[in-house]
N, C-alpha and C positions, 0 to 999 in steps of 0.2 A: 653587508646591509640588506635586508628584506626590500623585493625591491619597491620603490618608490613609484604609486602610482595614483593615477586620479580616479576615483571609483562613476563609472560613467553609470554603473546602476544597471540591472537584469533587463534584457529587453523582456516583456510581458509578449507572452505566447499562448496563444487556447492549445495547449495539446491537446491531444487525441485522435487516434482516428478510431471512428465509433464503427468496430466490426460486428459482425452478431452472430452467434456463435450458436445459431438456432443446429447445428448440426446434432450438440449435444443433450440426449434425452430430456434433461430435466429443463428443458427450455420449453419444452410443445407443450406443456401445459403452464408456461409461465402467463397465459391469455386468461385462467380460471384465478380469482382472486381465493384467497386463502380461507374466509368466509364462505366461499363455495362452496366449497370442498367438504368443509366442515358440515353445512348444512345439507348437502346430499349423504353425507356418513350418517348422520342421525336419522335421517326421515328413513332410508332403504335399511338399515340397519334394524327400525322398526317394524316395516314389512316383513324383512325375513321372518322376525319371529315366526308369524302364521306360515310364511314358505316349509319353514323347519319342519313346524308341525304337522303337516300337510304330506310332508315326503316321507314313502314308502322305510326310504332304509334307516333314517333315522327312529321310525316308531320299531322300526326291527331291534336298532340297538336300546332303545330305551326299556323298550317293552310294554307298548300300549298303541292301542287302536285307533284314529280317528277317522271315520270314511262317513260318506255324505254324498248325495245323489246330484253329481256333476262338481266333485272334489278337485278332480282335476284340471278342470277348467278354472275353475277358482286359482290353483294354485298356476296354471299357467298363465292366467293372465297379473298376478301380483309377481310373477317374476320378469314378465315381460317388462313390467313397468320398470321394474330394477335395473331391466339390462336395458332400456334408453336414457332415465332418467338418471342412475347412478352411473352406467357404463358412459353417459355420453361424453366428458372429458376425453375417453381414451378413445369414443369412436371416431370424434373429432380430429383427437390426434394420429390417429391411423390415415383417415382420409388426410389430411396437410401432409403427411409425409409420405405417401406415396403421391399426392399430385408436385409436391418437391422434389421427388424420386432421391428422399433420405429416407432411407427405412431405418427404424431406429427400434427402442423399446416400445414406443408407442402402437405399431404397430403386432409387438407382438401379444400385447395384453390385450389390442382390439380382434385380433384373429381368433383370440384364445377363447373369449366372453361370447364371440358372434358364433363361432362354430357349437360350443358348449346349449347356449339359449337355441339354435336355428337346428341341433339333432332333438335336444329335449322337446320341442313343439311339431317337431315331426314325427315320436313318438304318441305324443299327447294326439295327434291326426291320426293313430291307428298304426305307424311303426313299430315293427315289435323290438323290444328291448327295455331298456331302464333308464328313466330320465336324469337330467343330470340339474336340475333345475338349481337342489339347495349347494351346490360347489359351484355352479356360477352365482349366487348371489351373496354366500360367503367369501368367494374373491374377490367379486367385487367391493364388498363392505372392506377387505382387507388392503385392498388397493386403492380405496381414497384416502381411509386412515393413515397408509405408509406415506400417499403425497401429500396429505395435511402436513404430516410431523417434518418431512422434508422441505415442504415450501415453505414453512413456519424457521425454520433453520437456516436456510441460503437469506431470504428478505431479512432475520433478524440479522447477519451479521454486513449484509450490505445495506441494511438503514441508520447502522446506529450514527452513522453522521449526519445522516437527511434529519436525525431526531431532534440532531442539539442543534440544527439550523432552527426548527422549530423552536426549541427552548429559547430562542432568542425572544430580548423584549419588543415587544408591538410598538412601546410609546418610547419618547425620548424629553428629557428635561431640556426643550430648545431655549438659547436665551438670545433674546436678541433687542439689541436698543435699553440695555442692561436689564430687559424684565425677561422672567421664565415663566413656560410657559409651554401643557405637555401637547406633542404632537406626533400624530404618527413615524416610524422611522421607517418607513416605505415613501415618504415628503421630505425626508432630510433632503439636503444638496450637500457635492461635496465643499470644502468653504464655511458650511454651517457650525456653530459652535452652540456644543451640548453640554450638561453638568452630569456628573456619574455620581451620587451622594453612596456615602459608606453602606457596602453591604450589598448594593444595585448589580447588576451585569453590566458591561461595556455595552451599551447597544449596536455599535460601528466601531467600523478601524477607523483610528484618528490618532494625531499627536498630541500632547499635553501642553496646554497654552500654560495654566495656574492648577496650583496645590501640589502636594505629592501624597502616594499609599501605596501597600504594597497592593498589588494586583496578581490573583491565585487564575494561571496559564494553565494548568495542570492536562485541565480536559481535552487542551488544545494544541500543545507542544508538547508534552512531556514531564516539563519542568514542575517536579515535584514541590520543590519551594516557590514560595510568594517571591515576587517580583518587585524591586522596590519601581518605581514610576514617580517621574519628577518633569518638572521643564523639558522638551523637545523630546520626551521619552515618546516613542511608538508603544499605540494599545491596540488588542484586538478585540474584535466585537466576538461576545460570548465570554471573557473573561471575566470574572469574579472580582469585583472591588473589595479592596480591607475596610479599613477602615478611617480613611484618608476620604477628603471630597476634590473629587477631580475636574479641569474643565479642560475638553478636548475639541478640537478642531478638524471635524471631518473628512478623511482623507480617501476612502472609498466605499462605496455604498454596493447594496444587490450584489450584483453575480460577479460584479468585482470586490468585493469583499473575499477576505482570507479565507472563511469558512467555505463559503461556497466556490472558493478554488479549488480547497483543498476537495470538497467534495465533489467536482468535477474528474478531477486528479485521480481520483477513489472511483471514479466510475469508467473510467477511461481505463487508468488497472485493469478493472476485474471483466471488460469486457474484451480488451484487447486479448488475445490467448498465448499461451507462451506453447514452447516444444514439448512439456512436459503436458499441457493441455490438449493439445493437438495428436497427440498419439493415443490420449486415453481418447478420444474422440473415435478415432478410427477402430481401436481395441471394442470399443460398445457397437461402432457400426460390424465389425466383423464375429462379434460374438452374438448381435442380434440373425446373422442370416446361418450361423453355426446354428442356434436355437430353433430358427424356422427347419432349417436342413435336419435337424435331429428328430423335430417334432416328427415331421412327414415321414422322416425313414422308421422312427419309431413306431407308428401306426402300423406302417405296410410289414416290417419284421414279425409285431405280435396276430396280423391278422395271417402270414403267411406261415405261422405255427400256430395256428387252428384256434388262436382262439378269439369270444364272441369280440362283435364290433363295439360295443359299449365299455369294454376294458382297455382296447386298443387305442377307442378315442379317451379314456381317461387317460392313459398314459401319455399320451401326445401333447394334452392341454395340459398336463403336470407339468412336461419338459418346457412346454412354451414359459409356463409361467415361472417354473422355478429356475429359468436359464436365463429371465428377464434379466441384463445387464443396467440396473439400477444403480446398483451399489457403483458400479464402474463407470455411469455417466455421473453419477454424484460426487467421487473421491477427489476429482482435482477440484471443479467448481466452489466446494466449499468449502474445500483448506485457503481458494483464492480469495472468497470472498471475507474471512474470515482474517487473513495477513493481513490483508489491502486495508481493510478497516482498524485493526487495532494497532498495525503499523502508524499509522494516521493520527489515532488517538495518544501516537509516543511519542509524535512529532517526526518520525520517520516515515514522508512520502514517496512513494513509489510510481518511478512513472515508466520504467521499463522492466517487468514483469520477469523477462527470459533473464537478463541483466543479472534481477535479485535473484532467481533457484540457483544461478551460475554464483554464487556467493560460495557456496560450497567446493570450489574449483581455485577460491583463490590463495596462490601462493605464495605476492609479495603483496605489502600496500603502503602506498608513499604517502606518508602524512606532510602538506605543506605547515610548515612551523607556526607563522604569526597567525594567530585568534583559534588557533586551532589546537595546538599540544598548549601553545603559549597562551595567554590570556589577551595579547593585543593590546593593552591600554598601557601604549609605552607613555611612561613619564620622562618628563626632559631631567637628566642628572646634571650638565655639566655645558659651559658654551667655553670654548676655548677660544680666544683672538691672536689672528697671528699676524694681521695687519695692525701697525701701531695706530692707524690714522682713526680707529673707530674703536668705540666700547664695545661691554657687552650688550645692554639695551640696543644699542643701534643695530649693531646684527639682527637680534630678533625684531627688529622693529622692521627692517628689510625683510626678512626672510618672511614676517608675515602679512606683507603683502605679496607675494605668490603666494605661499602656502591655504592662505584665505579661499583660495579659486578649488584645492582640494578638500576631499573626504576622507584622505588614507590616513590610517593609525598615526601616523608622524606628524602631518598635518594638524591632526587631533590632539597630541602632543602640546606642540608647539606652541600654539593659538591658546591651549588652556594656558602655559605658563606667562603667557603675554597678557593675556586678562587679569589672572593674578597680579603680576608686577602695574598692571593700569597702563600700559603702553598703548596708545593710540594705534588701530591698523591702516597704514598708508594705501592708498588708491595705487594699483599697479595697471601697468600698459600692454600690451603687445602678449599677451599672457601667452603660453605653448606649452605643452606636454608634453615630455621628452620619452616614450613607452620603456618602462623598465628599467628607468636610469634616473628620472626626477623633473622641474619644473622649471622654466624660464620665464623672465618677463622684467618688462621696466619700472622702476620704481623708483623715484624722486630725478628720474632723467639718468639714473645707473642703471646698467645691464644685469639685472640678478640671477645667479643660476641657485637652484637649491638641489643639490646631485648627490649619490653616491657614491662609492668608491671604483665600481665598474666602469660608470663615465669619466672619470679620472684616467683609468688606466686606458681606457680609448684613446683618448683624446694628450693621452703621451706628457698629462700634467703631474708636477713633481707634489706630492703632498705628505703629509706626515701621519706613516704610522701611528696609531693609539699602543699605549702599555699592551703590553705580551696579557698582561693578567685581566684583561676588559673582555667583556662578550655579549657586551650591549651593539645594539645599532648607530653607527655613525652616519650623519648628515652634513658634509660640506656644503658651504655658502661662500660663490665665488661673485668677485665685484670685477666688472668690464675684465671676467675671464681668467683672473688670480686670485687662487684661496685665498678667503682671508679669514676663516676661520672655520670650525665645524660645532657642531652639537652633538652629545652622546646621553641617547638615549636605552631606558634599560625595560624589561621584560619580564615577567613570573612566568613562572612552567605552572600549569594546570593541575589541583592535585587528581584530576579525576585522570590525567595524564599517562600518570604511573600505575592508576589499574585499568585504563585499557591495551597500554603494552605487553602486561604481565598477562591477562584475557587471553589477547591472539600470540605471544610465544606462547600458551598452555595449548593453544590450537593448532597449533605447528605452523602460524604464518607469519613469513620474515616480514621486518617490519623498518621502513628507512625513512628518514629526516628529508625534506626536500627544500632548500632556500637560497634565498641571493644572497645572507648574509655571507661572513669569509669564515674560512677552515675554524679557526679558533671559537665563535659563537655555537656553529653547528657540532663542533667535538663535543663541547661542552655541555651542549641539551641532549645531544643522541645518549654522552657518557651518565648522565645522570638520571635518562631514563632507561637505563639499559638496552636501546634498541639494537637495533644489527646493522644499522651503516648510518651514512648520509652522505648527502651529495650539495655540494655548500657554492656559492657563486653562480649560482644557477638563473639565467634571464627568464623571463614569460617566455621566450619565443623558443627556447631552449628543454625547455617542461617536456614539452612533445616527442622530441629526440630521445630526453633520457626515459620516458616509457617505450617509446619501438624498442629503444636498444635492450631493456630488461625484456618485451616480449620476443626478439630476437633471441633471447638465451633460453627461451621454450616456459618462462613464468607467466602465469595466469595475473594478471595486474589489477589493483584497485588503486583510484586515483581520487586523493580527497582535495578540495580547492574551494574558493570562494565564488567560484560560478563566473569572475568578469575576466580577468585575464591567465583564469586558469582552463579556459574554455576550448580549446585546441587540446591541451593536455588530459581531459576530463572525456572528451568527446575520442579520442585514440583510444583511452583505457578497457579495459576487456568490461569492469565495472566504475563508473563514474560516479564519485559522490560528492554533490555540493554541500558543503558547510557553513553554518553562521548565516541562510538565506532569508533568515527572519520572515514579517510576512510577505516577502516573493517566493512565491511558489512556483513560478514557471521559471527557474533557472533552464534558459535554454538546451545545453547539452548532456548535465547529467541526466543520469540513468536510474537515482533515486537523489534526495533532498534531505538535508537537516536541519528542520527549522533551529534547532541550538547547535550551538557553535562546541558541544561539549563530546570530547572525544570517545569515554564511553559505551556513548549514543555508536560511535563508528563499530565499536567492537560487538558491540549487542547485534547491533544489524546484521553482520557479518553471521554471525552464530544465530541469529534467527531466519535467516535467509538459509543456513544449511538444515536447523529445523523446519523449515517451511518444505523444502525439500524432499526431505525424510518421511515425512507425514505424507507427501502426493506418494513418494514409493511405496508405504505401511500399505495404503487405502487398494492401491492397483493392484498390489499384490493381495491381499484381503479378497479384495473385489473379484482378481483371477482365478483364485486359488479353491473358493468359494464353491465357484461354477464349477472347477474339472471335477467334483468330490459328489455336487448338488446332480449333476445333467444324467452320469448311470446311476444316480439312485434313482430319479425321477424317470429313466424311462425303464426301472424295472429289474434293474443287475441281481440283483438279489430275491426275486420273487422263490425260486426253491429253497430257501431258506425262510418263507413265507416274513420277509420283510416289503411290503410296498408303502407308498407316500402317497396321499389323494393330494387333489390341486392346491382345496385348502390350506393344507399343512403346507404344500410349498410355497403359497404364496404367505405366509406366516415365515418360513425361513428367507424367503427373500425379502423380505418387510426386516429381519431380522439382523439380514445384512448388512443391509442401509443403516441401518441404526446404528448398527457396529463403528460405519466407517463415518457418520457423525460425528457419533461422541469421541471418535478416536480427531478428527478434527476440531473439535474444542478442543478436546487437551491442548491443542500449540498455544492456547493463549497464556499457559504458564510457563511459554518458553521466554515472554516478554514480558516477565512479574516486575 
């Protein structure tokens, strides 16, 4: 028998711990709003033109003249304006991270910009040489461009849930003292009861007091089909009503609200860091001081083989800017931001980061049976009586007063087929919970126990095997401590069941049954869904042991459970995944969440947790691979072969970079079609 328990319900927990991850480049200018950006790219972008025009070597290459009595000063003072008004993002961010003593990228694009502007205007004072005016204000025009398309990138895929909070309705059809009547749903209470007419959004999570429709979840869990919703059904706010008129009963409002869990959940992700985060972190800090370290050597190499100082400092501020570790402060950030949110969008929450890359590592995963391969809505088949002194109504009429006090599938059972038959449910006493074994209590002045067959065999009581050929769930019901009869209830296997075992054997991960029911239930669903074992008579308290012992044999484990008394066993697991958590989203222990109970969902996670993965390697390595190719062209490897790189072009390949390792992070969102 699965075991028998009373659903005491998720405790509700604010996770997070909100860390800030300012180490990582693309955060020091997370202060400049994305309009900023944008509007410093156009106005300096404008200026340049005249810069352009104005400088000596570009009329050289075009071939025409423009000169004018104090040209120079003109064009140094429209550059000047470039390099505080357009540079100032990055000069800002140079100064934060040296008075943080994080020297980052920020850093290297402010050294690069100040030393470029600060030799060109010492020229322009009477230094001899060649100014360098229009490549600092081409990199700069090239370097807000690249953080526009960047910050426009990371915000789009960590907003898209702040969006549909928005999309939420303002008003709400309140009805009260039977008239309606529209009110804000920032004034609801919870308690309050609201109408949803055909076609409306849910505006709140609530229950359904009257009517029934389907209701389209999609944007919100996953669940590609409409939803049918009837009496005591759960709604969430942001769902899509059919075309049914609903009335619901307010069950949580504001920041306790599903949505604004789930996007707390989503932010709490994408800011916590995982190990795959934290090393690109350090990889960007130790490639920025490579790049300072190259610049400088670069310099003193080309001025100590003779040649002029104006080439030497071009080559130095090429390797700064084209060694900028951008691409590799950006590669993990917004493949995280990017999971985290469309995960979300699948019904698949993530609240342990490191947890889901390590998805890719796992080698077995124990699927607990009932509501999860199974469907859970066990129907009552059959009441057996082995006491002559009582019917069948009387047992259930006994049994459902304990059973009344539970929520577990059997319970659920039960109670519907007593409603059915119209049996009245008696008042019971002394009620108890028996953990993993069933329920006791008094009822019409009788000792009722409603048990499985483990506490039977505790408890050294003789009871009667069910048919060899049965593989449903049995429920004994003992009177002052002797059977006096049992219930046999039965069970559907899932069909989405069968393609997510087929999934992960294609993936090469063993895959086992876990349950309290007995050998013969558990043969019988492992055998017909082809899995690779099970493990059958198994307590809650027990869960726990049989994952050490599989980690004991050296397998990377995943542990699927209902979040209440699979909570020890969830919480041991290498990956923990709560299932069927509906709108509780703070399932205490696990390590990600399924809002559906549909096992698919497990398999896709699994395989998009090792894409999620792939995509941080693609990016770093991209990101790496980049720079050892970028840094000797940029400081000159190739100059007797008369191939060099001015700053411009590099800051156009390193703008190019990023972009690479973008759009290579979108792609994973069709790893979750």
């Amino acid at each position: 028998m699965e075991q028998h328990t009373s659903h005491s319900g998720h405790a509700h927990h604010e996770h997070g711990q909100h860390s800030d991850h300012s180490e990582s480049g693309h955060d020091k200018h997370a202060g400049h709003n994305v309009a900023d950006f944008w509007k410093r790219f156009i106005i300096c972008s404008i200026v340049s033109v005249p810069v352009l025009a104005l400088s000596h070597m570009i009329q050289q290459w075009l071939g025409f003249e423009l000169t004018f009595a104090g040209d120079k000063y003109v064009l140094a003072i429209l550059s000047t304006f470039i390099f505080f008004y357009g540079g100032y993002p990055f000069l800002k961010g140079l100064y934060d991270e040296v008075k943080d003593n994080a020297i980052g990228m920020m850093t290297l694009i402010g050294v690069a910009i100040t030393v470029a502007w600060a030799y060109s205007l010492a020229i322009t004072f009477g230094l001899q040489g060649m100014d360098f005016y229009w490549e600092m204000a081409t990199l700069i025009d090239i370097m807000l461009i690249g953080h526009y398309f960047e910050m426009k990138s990371v915000m789009g895929a960590s907003r898209s849930l702040e969006l549909l909070v928005k999309m939420m309705p303002s008003t709400a059809h309140h009805i009260k003292n039977g008239h309606i009547h529209d009110m804000l749903v920032s004034e609801l209470r919870i308690g309050d009861m609201v109408m949803v007419k055909p076609g409306e959004k849910v505006p709140v999570d609530g229950i359904v007091t009257e009517g029934d429709s389907y209701v389209d979840e999609s944007m919100l869990t996953g669940e590609s089909k409409p939803v049918k919703k009837e009496k005591n059904d759960k709604v969430i706010g942001g769902a899509v009503n059919g075309n049914g008129s609903l009335t619901i009963k307010v069950t949580s409002t504001g920041k306790d609200s599903y949505l604004n869990k789930v996007v707390r959940l989503v932010e709490d992700a994408q800011k916590v860091k995982s190990r795959t985060q934290n090393f690109a972190d350090r990889a960007a800090k130790m490639l920025t001081f490579v790049a300072l370290g190259g610049g400088v050597l670069t310099l003193v190499v080309w001025l100590l083989l003779g040649f002029p100082f104006v080439f030497a400092l071009e080559r130095m501020v090429t390797v700064m800017v084209i060694s900028c570790p951008h691409a590799l402060g950006l590669a993990v950030p917004l493949v995280v931001a990017i999971s985290t949110s469309i995960s979300a969008q699948k019904g698949l929450l993530i609240r342990n980061r490191t947890a889901f890359e390590n998805a890719r590592l796992i080698s077995t995963i124990i699927f607990d049976k009932t509501g999860t391969l199974t469907k859970g809505s066990h129907e009552l088949q059959d009441v057996k009586v082995l006491n002559q002194n009582f019917n069948e109504k009387e047992l259930l009429r006994l049994a459902s007063g304990i059973e009344q006090h539970s929520e577990h599938y059997i319970a659920t059972g039960l109670l519907r087929k007593v409603k059915e038959l119209h049996i009245e449910v008696p008042r019971s006493e002394s009620f108890n919970y028996l953990p993993g074994k069933g329920l006791e209590g008094i009822v019409d002045g009788k000792e009722i126990k409603v048990v499985g067959p483990n506490y039977l065999k505790e408890q050294t009581i003789d009871f009667p095997e069910t048919d060899d050929a049965f593989t449903g769930t049995v429920v004994y019901i003992l009177i002052a401590n002797e059977v006096a009869g049992y219930f046999t209830f039965s069970d559907q296997i899932r069909e989405s069941s069968f393609e997510a075992i087929r999934i992960l054997k294609e993936a090469g991960i063993k895959n086992l049954l876990l349950t309290g029911d007995n050998e013969r239930v558990a043969e019988k669903v492992s055998n017909e869904l082809k899995m690779d074992g099970y493990l059958a008579n198994v307590l809650p308290h027990d869960k726990l042991e049989k994952v050490k012992e599989l980690q004991e044999r050296g397998e990377y484990v995943a542990m699927t459970g209902d979040g209440v008394n699979d909570a020890p066993a969830l919480a041991q697991a290498d990956v923990g995944i709560a299932v069927g958590s509906g709108t509780d989203v703070a399932a205490e222990t696990a390590d990600i969440i399924l809002v559906n109970s549909d096992p698919k969902d497990i398999a896709n996670l699994i395989l998009f947790g090792k894409a999620t993965y792939n995509k941080m390697i693609q990016n770093l390595w991209w990101a790496a691979g980049y720079n050892i190719l970028a840094i000797p062209l940029a400081a000159g490897v190739l100059y007797n072969w008369g191939f060099m790189l001015s700053p411009a072009v590099g800051a156009v390949l390193m703008s190019l970079s990023t972009i690479v390792v973008a759009i290579n992070a979108q792609l994973l969102k069709k790893s979750l079609a």
